[in-house]
VOBA-1610 file (N, C-alpha, C; in pm, whole numbers, padded with zeros to 5 digits, always signed):
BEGIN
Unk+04717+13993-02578Unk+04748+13894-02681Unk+04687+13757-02646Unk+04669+13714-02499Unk+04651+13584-02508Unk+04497+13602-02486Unk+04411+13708-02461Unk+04315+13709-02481Unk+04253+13687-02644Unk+04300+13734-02714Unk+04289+13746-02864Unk+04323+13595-02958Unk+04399+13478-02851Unk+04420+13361-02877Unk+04326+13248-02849Unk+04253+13303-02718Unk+04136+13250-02689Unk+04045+13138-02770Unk+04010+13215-02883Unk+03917+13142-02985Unk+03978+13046-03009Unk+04116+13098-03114Unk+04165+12965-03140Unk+04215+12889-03071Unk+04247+12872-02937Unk+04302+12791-02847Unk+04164+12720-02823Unk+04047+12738-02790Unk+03906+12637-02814Unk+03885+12587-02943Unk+03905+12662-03028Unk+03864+12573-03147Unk+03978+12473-03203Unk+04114+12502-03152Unk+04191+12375-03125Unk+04177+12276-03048Unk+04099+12317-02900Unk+04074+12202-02842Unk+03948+12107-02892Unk+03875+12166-02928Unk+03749+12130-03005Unk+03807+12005-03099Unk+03910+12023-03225Unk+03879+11958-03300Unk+04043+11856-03267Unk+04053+11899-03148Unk+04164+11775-03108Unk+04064+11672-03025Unk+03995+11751-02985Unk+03871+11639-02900Unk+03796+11553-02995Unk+03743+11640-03098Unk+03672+11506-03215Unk+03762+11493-03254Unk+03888+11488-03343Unk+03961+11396-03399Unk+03986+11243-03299Unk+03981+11293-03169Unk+04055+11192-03084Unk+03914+11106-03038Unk+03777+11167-03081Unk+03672+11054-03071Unk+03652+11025-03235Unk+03700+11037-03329Unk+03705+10979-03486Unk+03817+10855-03471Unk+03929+10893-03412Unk+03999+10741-03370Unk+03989+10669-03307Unk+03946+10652-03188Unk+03854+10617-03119Unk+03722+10507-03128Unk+03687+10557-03218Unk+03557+10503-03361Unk+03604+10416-03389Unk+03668+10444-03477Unk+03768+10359-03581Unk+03822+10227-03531Unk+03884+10256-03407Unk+03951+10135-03322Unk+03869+10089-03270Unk+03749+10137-03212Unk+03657+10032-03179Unk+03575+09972-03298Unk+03567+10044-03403Unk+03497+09949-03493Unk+03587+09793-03540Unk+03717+09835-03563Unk+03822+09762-03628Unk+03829+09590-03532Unk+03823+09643-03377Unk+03828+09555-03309Unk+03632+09519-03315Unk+03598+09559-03310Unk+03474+09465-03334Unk+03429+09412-03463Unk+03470+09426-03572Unk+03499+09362-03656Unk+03592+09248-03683Unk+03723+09225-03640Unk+03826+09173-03642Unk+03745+09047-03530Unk+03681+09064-03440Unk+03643+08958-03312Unk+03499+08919-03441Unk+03446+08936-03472Unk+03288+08910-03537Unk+03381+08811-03684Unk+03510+08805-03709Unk+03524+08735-03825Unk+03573+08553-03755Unk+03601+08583-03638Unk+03635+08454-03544Unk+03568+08413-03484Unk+03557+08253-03468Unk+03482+08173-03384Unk+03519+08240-03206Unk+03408+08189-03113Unk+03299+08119-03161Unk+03178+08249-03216Unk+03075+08195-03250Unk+02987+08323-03339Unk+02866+08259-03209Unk+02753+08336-03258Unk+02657+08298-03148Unk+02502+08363-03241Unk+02494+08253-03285Unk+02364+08296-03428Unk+02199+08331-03345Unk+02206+08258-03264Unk+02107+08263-03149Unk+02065+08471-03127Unk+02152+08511-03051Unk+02200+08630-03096Unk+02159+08743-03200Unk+02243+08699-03254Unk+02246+08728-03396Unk+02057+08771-03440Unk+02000+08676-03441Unk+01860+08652-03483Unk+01819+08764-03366Unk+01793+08753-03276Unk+01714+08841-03171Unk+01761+08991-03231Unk+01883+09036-03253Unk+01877+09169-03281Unk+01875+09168-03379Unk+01832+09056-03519Unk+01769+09140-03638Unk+01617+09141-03583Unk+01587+09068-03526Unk+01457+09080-03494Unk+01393+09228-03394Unk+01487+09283-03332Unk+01451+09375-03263Unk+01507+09495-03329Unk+01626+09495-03390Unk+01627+09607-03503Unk+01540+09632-03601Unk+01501+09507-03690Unk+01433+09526-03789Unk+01276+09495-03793Unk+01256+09377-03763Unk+01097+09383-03722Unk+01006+09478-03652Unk+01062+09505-03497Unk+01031+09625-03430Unk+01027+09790-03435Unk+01152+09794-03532Unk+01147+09918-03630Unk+01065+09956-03689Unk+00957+09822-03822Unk+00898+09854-03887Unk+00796+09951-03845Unk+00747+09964-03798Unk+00606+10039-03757Unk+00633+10167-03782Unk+00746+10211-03683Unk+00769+10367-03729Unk+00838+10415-03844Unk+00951+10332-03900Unk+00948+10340-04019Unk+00859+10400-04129Unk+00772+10269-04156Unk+00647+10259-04222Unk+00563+10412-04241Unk+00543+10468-04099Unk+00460+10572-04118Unk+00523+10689-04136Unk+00674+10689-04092Unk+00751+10811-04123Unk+00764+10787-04267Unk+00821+10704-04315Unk+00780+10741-04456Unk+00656+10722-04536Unk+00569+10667-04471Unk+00441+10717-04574Unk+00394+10898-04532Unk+00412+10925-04403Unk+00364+11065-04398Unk+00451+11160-04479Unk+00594+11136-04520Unk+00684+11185-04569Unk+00662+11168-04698Unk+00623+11080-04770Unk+00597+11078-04890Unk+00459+11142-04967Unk+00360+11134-04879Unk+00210+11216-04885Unk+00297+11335-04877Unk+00368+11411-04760Unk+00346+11561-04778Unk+00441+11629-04893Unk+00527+11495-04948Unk+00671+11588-05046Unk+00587+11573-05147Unk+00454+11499-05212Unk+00394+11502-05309Unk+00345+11604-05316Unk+00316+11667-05206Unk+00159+11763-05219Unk+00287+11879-05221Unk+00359+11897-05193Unk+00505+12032-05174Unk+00539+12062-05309Unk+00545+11961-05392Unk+00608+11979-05471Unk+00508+11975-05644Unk+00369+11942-05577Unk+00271+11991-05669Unk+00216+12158-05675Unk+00224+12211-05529Unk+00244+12294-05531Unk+00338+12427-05538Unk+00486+12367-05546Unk+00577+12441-05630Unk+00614+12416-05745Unk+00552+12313-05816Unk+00567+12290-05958Unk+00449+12369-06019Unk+00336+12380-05989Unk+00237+12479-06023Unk+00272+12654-06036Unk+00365+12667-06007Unk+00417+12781-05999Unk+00500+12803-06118Unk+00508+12707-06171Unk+00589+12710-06311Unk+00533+12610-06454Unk+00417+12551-06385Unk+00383+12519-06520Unk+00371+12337-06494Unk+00482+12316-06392Unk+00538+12174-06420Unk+00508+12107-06274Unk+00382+12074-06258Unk+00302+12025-06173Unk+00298+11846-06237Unk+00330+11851-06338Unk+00353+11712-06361Unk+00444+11618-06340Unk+00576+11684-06274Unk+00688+11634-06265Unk+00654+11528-06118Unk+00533+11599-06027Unk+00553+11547-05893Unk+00588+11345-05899Unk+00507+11281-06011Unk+00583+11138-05966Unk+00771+11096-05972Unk+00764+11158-06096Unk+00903+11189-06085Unk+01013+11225-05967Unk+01007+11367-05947Unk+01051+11437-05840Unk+01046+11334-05702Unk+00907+11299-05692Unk+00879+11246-05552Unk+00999+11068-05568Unk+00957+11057-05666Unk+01069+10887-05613Unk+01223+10927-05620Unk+01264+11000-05706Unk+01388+11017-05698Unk+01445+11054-05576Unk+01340+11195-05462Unk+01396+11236-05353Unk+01387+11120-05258Unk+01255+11018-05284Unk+01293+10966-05131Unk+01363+10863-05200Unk+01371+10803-05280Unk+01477+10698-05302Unk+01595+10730-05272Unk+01693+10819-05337Unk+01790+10855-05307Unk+01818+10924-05231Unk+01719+11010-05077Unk+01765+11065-05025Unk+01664+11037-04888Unk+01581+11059-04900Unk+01425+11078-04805Unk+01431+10912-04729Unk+01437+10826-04784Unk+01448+10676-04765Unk+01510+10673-04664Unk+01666+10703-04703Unk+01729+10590-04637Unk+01773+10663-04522Unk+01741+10821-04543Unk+01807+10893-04403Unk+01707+10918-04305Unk+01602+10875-04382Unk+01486+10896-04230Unk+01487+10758-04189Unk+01491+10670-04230Unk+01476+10534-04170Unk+01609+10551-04072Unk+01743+10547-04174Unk+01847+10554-04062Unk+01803+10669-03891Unk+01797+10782-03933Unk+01773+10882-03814Unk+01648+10815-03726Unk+01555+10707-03741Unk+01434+10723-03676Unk+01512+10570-03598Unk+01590+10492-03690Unk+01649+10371-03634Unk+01745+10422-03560Unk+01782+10504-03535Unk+01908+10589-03462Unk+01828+10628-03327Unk+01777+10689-03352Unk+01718+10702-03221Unk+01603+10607-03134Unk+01554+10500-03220Unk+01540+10388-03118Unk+01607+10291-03090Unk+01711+10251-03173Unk+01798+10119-03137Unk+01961+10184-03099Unk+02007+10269-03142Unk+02121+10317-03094Unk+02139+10359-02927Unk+02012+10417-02895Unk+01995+10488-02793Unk+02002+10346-02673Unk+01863+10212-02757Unk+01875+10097-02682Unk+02002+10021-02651Unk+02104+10043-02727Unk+02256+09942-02733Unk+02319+10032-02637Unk+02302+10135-02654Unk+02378+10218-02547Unk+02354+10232-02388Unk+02188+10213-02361Unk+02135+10188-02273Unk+02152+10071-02195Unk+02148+09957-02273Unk+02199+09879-02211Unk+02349+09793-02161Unk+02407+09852-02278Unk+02553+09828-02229Unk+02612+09897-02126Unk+02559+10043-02118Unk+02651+10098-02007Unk+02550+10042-01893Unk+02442+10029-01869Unk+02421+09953-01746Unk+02465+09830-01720Unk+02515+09736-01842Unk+02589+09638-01780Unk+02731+09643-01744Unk+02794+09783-01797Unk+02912+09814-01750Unk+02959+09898-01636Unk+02841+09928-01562Unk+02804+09991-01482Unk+02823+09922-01349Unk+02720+09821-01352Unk+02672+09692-01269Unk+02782+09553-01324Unk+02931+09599-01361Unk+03030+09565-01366Unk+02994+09389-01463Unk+02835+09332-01501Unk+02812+09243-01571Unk+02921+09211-01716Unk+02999+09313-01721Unk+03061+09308-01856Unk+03218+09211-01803Unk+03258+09324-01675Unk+03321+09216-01627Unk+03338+09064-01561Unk+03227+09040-01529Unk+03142+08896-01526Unk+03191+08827-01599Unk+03135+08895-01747Unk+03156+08813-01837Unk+03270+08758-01907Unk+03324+08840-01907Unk+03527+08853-01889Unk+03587+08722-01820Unk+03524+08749-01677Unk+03609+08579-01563Unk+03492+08495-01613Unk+03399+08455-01679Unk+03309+08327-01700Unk+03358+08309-01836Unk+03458+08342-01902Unk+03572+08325-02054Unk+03467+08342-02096Unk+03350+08485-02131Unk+03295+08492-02262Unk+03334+08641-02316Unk+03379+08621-02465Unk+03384+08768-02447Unk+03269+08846-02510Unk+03274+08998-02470Unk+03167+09062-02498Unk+03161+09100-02622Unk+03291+09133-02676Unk+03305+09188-02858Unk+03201+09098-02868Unk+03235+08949-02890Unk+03147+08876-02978Unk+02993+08780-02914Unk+02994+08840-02845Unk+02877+08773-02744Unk+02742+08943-02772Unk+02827+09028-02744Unk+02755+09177-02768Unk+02727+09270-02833Unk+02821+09320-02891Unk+02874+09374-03026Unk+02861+09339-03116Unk+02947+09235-03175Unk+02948+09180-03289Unk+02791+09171-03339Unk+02697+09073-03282Unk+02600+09043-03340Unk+02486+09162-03335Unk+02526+09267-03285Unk+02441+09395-03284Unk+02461+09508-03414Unk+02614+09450-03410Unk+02680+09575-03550Unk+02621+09475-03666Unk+02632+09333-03694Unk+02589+09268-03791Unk+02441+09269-03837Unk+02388+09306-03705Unk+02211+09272-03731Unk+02167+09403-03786Unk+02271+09517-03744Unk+02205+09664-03783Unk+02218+09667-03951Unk+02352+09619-03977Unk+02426+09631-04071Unk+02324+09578-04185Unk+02308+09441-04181Unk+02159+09375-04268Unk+02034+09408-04255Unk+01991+09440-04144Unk+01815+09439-04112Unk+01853+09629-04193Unk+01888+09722-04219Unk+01850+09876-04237Unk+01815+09858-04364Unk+01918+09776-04502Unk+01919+09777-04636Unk+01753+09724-04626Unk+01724+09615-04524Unk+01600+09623-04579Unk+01420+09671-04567Unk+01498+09733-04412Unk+01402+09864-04322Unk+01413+09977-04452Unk+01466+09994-04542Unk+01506+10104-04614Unk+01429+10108-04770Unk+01489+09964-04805Unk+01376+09940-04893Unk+01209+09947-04862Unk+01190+09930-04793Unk+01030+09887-04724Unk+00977+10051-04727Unk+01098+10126-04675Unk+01003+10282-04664Unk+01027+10337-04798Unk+01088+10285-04874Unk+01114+10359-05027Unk+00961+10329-05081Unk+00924+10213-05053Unk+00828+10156-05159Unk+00673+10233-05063Unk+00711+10233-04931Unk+00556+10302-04857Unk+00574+10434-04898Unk+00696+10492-04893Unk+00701+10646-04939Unk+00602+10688-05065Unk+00689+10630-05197Unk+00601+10605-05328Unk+00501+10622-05264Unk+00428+10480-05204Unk+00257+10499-05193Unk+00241+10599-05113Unk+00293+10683-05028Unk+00232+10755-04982Unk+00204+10858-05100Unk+00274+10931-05190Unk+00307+11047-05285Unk+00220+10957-05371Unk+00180+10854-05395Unk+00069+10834-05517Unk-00045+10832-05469Unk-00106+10796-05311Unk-00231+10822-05290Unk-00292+10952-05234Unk-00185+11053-05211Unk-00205+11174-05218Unk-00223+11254-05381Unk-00124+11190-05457Unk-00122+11265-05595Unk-00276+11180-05684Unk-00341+11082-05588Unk-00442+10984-05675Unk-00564+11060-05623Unk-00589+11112-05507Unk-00681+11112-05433Unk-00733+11286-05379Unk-00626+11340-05422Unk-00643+11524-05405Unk-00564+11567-05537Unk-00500+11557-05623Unk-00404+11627-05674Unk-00500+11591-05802Unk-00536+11440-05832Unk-00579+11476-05968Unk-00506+11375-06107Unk-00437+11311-06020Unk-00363+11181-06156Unk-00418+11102-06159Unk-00399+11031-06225Unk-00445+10916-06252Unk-00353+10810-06248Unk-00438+10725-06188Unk-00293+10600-06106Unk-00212+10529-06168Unk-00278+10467-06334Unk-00192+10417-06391Unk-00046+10512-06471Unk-00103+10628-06469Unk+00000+10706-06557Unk+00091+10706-06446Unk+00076+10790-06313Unk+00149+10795-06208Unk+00265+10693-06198Unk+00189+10553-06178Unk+00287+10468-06160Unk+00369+10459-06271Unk+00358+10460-06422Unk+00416+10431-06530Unk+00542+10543-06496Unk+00513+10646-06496Unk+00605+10785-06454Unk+00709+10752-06362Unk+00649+10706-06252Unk+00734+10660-06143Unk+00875+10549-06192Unk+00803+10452-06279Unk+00889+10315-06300Unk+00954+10374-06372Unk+00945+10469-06483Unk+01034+10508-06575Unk+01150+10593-06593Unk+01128+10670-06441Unk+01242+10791-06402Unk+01326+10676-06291Unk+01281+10645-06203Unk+01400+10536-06123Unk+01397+10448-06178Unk+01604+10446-06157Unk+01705+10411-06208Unk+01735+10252-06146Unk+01810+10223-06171Unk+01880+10089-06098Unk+01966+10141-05984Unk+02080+10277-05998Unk+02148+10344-05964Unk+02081+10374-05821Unk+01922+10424-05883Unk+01924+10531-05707Unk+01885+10424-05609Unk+01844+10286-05669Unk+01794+10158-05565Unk+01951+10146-05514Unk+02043+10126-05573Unk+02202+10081-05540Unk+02186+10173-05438Unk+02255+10284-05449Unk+02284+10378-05383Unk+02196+10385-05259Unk+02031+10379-05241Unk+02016+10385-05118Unk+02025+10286-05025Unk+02038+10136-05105Unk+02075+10049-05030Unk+02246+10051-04948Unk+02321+10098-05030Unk+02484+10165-05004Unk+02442+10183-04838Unk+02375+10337-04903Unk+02359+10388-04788Unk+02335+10329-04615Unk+02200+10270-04664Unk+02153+10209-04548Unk+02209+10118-04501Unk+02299+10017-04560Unk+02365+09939-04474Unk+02492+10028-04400Unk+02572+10149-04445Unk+02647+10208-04397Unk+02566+10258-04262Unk+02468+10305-04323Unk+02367+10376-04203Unk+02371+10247-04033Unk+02348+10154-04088Unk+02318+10022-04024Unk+02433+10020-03950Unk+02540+10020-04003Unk+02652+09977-03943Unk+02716+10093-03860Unk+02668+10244-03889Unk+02709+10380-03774Unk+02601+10343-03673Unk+02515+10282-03693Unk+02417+10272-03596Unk+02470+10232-03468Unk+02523+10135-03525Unk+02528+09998-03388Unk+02686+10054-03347Unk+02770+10115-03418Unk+02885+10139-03406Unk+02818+10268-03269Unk+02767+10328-03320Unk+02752+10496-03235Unk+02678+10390-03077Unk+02606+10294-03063Unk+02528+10294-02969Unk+02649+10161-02910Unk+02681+10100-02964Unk+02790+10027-02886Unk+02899+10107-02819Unk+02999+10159-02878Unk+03081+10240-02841Unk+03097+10351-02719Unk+02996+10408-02714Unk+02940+10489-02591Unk+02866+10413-02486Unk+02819+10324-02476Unk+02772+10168-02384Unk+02880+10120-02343Unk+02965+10065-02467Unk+03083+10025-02380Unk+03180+10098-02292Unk+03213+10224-02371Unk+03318+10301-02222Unk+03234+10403-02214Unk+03084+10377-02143Unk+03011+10436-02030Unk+03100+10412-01885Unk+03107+10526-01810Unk+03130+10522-01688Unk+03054+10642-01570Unk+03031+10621-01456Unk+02981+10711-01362Unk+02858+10653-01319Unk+02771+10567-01317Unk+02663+10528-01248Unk+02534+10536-01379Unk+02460+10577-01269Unk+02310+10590-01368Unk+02369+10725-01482Unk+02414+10785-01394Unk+02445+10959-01458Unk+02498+10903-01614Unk+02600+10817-01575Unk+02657+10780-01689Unk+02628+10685-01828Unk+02486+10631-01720Unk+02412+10582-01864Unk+02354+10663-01947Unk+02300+10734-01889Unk+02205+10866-01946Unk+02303+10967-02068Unk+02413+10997-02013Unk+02545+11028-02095Unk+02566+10966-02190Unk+02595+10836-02202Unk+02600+10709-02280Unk+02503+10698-02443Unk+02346+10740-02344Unk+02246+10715-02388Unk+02244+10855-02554Unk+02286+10927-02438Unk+02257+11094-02553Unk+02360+11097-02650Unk+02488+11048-02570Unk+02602+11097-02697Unk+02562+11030-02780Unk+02577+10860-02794Unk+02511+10736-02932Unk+02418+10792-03024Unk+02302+10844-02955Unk+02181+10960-03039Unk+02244+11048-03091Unk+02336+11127-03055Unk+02333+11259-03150Unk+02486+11231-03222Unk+02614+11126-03126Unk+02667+11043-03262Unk+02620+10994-03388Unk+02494+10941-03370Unk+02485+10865-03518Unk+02369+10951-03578Unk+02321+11036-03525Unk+02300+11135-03636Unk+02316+11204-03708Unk+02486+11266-03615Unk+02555+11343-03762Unk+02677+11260-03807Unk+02717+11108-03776Unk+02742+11074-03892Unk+02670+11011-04002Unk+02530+10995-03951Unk+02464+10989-04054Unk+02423+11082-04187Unk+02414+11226-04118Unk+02419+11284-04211Unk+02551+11338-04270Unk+02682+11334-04214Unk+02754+11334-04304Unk+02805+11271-04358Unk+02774+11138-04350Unk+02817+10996-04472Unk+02749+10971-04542Unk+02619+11045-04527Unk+02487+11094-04655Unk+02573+11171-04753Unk+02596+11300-04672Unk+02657+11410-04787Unk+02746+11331-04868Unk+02899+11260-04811Unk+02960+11202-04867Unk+02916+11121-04985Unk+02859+11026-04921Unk+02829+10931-05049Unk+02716+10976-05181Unk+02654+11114-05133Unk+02578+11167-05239Unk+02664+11232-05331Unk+02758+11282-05273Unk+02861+11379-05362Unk+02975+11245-05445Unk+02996+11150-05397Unk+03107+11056-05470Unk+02981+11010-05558Unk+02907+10917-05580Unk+02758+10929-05660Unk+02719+10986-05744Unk+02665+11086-05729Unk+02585+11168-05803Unk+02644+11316-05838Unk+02784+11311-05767Unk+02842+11467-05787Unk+02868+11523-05911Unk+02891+11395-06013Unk+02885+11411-06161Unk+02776+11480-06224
//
């Protein structure tokens, strides 16, 4: 019998273990929020990690979604040819990356370079006990560390997000201009006329949510890093593959409250 309990005695421990890192979350977000609405603020800060979230981002951004947008054009000219409706590709192509392609590859590609960085470096300063430093020199870290990391993710993604919506497009129009056979002004007319106001809302939604699991997943695991180097490295991986699947499941979510109609 207690062999036969087995399973479910792991898959109880399993989801007593994530429930108890979903609260966890929560309380550390709450308290780093609650410290980021009180003086003192530190704008200085502030600026450096939009600047290193968002400026430094761009590059890969940029090309993940232009390569992403060239190949869903050419995918979907060639499964629309299969039915006749090879014309749909400007269509098809802005709607997916706007509302979907956009904002979750930017988030996932910003996830794994800046989440991984917040995490990296916090648990080495919690490591090399600098956090407590900072503690007896009366500064605190919520808002000296945190705070302006969750804020900078939170703003700089809505507009890392926009930027690959609009390179995406060009990528899927100079593939659909240059092999497929349209013609650029119709293309674009097609394009402006199927996106909505809605799917710009919505992926901006997104991306600042995205923004804000970011810095949440790479703070959180930085801060109660423990064990040495071992434990940065730990630190480093959980934040990465934290904010990737709540990225993708606060995608699902907010696609289904949205568009589930």
């Amino acid at each position: 019998m207690t062999k036969l309990l087995l399973p479910l005695i792991a898959l109880g421990a399993f989801a007593l273990r994530a429930f108890g890192v979903i609260g966890q979350l929560a309380i550390f977000a709450g308290t780093a929020l609650g410290r980021a609405v009180r003086p003192p603020w530190y704008p200085a800060r502030l600026g450096e990690q939009m600047a290193l979230i968002g400026w430094f981002s761009l590059p890969v951004v940029g090309l993940t979604a232009l390569f992403t947008g060239a190949a869903l054009a050419q995918q979907i000219y060639v499964g629309g040819s299969r039915f006749n409706a090879s014309s749909t590709v400007p269509a098809v192509t802005v709607i997916a990356i706007v509302r979907e392609l956009g904002p979750v590859l930017a988030g996932l590609m910003v996830a794994g370079r800046v989440s991984s960085a917040m995490a990296a470096e916090l648990a080495t300063m919690r490591v090399t006990e600098q956090l407590d430093a900072m503690v007896t020199l009366r500064t605190d870290p919520w808002r000296y560390l945190i705070a302006p990391r969750m804020l900078a993710s939170t703003l700089m993604l809505p507009l890392l997000v926009l930027v690959a919506n609009i390179i995406g497009v060009m990528g899927g129009y100079l593939i659909a201009t240059t092999r497929l056979g349209f013609n650029g002004a119709g293309y674009l007319e097609t394009t402006r006329r199927f996106l909505e106001t809605d799917d710009v809302v919505s992926s901006l939604v997104k991306a600042a949510v995205f923004g804000f699991i970011i810095a949440l997943a790479g703070c959180f695991h930085g801060y109660h890093s423990s064990g040495g180097a071992a434990g940065v490295g730990r630190a480093t991986t959980h934040a990465v593959v934290t904010a990737f699947i709540l990225i993708l499941l606060t995608n699902l979510v907010i696609t289904v409250l949205v568009f589930g109609a």
